[in-house]
N, C-alpha and C positions, 0 to 999 in steps of 0.2 A: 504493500500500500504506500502510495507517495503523501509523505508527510506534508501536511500544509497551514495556511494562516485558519483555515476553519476543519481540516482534522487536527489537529492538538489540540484544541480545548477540548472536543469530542473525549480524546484521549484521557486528557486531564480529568473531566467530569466522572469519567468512569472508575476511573482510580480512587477520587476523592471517595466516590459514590459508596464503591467498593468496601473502601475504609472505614465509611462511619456505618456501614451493615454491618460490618463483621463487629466493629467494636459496642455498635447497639443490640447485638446478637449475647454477645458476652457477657454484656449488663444485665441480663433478662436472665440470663443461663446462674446466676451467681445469686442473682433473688428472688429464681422462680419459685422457692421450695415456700418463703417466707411470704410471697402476697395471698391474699384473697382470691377465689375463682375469677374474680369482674375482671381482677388486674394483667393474671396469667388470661386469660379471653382478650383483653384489650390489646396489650402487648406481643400480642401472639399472631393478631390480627395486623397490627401494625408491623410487624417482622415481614411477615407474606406479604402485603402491599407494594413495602419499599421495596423489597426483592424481586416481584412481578415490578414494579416501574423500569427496577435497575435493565434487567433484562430484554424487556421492551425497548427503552431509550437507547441501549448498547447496538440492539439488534437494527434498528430506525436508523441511528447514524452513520455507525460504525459498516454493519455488516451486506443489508437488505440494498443499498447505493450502489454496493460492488457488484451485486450478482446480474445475471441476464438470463432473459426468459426467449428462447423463440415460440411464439403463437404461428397458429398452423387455421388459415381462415380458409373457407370454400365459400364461396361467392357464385352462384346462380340468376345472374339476368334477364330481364325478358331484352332488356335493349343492348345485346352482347352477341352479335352475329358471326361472329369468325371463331376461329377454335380457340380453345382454352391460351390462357396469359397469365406467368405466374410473374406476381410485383413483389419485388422485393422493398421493405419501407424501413427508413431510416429516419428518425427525430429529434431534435433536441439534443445535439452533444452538448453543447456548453461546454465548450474549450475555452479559455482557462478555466476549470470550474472544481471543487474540491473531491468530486470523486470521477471523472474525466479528465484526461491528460490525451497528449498525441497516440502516447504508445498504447493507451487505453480504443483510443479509435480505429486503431492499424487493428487490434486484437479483430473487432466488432467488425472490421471488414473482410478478412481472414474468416472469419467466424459466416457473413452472409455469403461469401463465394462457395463456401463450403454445400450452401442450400439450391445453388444452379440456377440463382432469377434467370425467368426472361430480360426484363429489366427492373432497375430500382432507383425508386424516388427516395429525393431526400426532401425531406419538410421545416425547413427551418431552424431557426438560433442555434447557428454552429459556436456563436460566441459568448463566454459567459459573464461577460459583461455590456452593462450599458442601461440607460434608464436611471433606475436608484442608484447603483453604483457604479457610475462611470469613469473608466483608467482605462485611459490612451496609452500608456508607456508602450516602449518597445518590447519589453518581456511580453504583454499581452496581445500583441500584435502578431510577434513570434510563433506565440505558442497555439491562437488563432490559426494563424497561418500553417502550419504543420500539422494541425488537427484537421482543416480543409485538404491540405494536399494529402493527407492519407487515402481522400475520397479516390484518386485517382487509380487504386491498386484495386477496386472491385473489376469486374469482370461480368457482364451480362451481352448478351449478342445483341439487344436491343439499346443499350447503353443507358445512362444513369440521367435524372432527369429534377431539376431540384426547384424550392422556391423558396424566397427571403422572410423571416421571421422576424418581430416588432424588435427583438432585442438587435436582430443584424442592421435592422431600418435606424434605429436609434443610435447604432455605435458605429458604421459606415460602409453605409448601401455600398458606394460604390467597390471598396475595397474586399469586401466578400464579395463582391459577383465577379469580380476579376479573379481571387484566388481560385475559386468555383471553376471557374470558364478554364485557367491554366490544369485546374487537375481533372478535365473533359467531361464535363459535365457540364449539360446543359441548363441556364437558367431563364426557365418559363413563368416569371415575373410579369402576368399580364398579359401574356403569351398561350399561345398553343403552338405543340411541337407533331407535324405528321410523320408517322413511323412505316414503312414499307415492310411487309412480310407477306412468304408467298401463299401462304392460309390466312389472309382480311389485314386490311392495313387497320390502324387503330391511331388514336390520335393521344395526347396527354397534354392538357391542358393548366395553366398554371395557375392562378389569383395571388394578386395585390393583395390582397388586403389591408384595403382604404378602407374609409370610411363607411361609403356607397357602396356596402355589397353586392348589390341588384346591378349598379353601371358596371362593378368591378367581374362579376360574370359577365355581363352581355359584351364589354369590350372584350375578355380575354376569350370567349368563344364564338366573335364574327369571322374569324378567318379562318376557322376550323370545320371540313370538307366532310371527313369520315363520319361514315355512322356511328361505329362503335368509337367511344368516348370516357378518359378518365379523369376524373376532376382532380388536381391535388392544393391543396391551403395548407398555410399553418394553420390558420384557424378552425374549428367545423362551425364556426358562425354563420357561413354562407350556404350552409347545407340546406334548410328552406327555401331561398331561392332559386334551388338551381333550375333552370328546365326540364322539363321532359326529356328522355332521351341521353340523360347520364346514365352510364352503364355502373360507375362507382366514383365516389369521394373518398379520399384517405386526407387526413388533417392531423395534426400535432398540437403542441401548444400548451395546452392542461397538463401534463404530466399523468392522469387519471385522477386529479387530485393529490396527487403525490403521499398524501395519508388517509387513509382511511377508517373512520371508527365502526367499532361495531357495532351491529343496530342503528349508528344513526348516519353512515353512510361517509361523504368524502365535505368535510365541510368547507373548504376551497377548491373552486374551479374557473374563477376567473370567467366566468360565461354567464356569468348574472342569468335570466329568465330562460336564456338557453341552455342551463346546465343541466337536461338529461342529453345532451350530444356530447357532452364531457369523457364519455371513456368507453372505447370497443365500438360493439357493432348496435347502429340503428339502424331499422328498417322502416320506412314511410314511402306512403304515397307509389309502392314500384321502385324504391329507389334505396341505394343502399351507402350508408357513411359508415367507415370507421376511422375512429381515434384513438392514435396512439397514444401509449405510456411513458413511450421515448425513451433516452437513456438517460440526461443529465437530471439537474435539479434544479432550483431557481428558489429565493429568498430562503429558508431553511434549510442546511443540505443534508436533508434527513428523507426518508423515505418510509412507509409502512402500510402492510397490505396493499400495495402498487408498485413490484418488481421493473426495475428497468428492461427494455423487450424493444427487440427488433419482429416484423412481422412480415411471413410469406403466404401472401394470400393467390390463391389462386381462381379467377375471374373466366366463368363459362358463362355460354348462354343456355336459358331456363328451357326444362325438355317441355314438347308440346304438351298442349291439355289434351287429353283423351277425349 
């Protein structure tokens, strides 16, 4: 694990944590014989608590940030006429970020070649800075930079196909779209990109996400020919407006929430009244979105019940009706 400005306190908290259990463990162990039932129930209860928090908190920060999940999605269409297309998706690194590094995204692409995409979209905020806390320096630029050009080593016959996130737009468009473009990757920034294959060509389409969801669909899909069609955002904000005739939306952004409680669900998602689009697969209207969990983290670098995950989905059209 690469030690950093926000894992070592992680570290530190654990130890501390560690410390005053085992020495609040001690104290109870040496007077339990002399209190009352109420006090040995009290203290006993409280021993279990801070030990179930410890371990929770350890696993949040420390452990649940490092791992990786691959999701295995099948996607059925009605507006998906050419043979099957598997998408490999990629979200959220957050380079510089305290549990992503370069060498962390070389892994994770190593890791998607391994699953044979057709091709693979990336969805935004490769940078993990910008907004609340913004650093320009050259180390964060660097290291930016490095975690983009690992994009370069995937491998898909269809080739890799990306769009810019609020944290890239905020810390500098221009310079991610250029590291993007040098490690061949296309960026569909408001854009559609048509793809030629000898079983149904298929298009992949990109969104801004501006403001104007509704202009920011209809501009990035007027120049787009093909039937079959796939939408990608960071956002799944724009998932209600899309037209008719998306075959799939993949979006980023949410993290899944990045924690999750139990029973009462992910209580940040950044999507205000749209937060059931917040994480995985929805299905409305004939039409299907999913959102990614991504890899990095963003304001807390903690994670729980919402494993970091790359996702191969694989996009057929829906068999007739009988």
């Amino acid at each position: 694990m690469h030690i950093n400005e926000t894992i070592w306190p992680g570290i530190a908290a654990a130890t501390i944590g560690l410390v005053v259990l085992w020495a609040y463990a001690r104290r109870v162990e040496q007077f339990y014989l002399r209190w009352p039932l109420w006090m040995r129930i009290v203290n006993g209860a409280a021993i279990s608590t801070l030990a179930v928090a410890w371990v929770i908190g350890v696993h949040a920060w420390l452990i649940e940030p490092r791992t990786l999940v691959v999701r295995h999605v099948d996607v059925a269409s009605e507006h998906w006429a050419g043979s099957p297309l598997v998408i490999g998706v990629i979200a959220d690194t957050h380079v510089p970020g305290p549990h992503v590094d370069p060498a962390r995204v070389r892994s994770i692409v190593t890791r998607m070649n391994g699953l044979n995409p057709d091709v693979v979209v990336l969805l935004g905020d490769y940078v993990g800075e910008g907004e609340q806390r913004i650093d320009r320096s050259p180390s964060v630029y660097g290291s930016m930079g490095d975690g983009i050009a690992a994009f370069a080593g995937l491998r898909a016959p269809y080739g890799v196909v990306a769009v810019l996130g609020n944290r890239d737009r905020s810390f500098d468009r221009d310079a991610i779209a250029r590291a993007l473009e040098s490690a061949n990757v296309f960026v569909a920034a408001g854009r559609g990109v048509e793809i030629e294959r000898l079983n149904g060509n298929f298009s992949i389409v990109g969104l801004a996400n501006e403001e104007d969801a509704e202009a920011d669909v209809r501009n990035a899909m007027s120049g787009v020919s093909t039937a079959d069609r796939i939408v990608i955002s960071h956002s799944p904000e724009p998932f209600p407006v899309l037209p008719r005739g998306v075959a799939l939306m993949l979006a980023g952004h949410t993290h899944c929430g990045q924690v999750s409680v139990p029973f009462l669900g992910r209580p940040i998602t950044h999507l205000g009244e749209n937060r059931d689009l917040a994480c995985h697969r929805v299905d409305a209207d004939g039409q299907t979105l999913y959102t990614t969990a991504g890899v990095g983290t963003s304001g807390l670098p903690m994670r729980f019940l919402n494993p970091p995950e790359i996702v191969l989905i694989t996009l057929r059209g829906a068999e007739p009706a009988n």
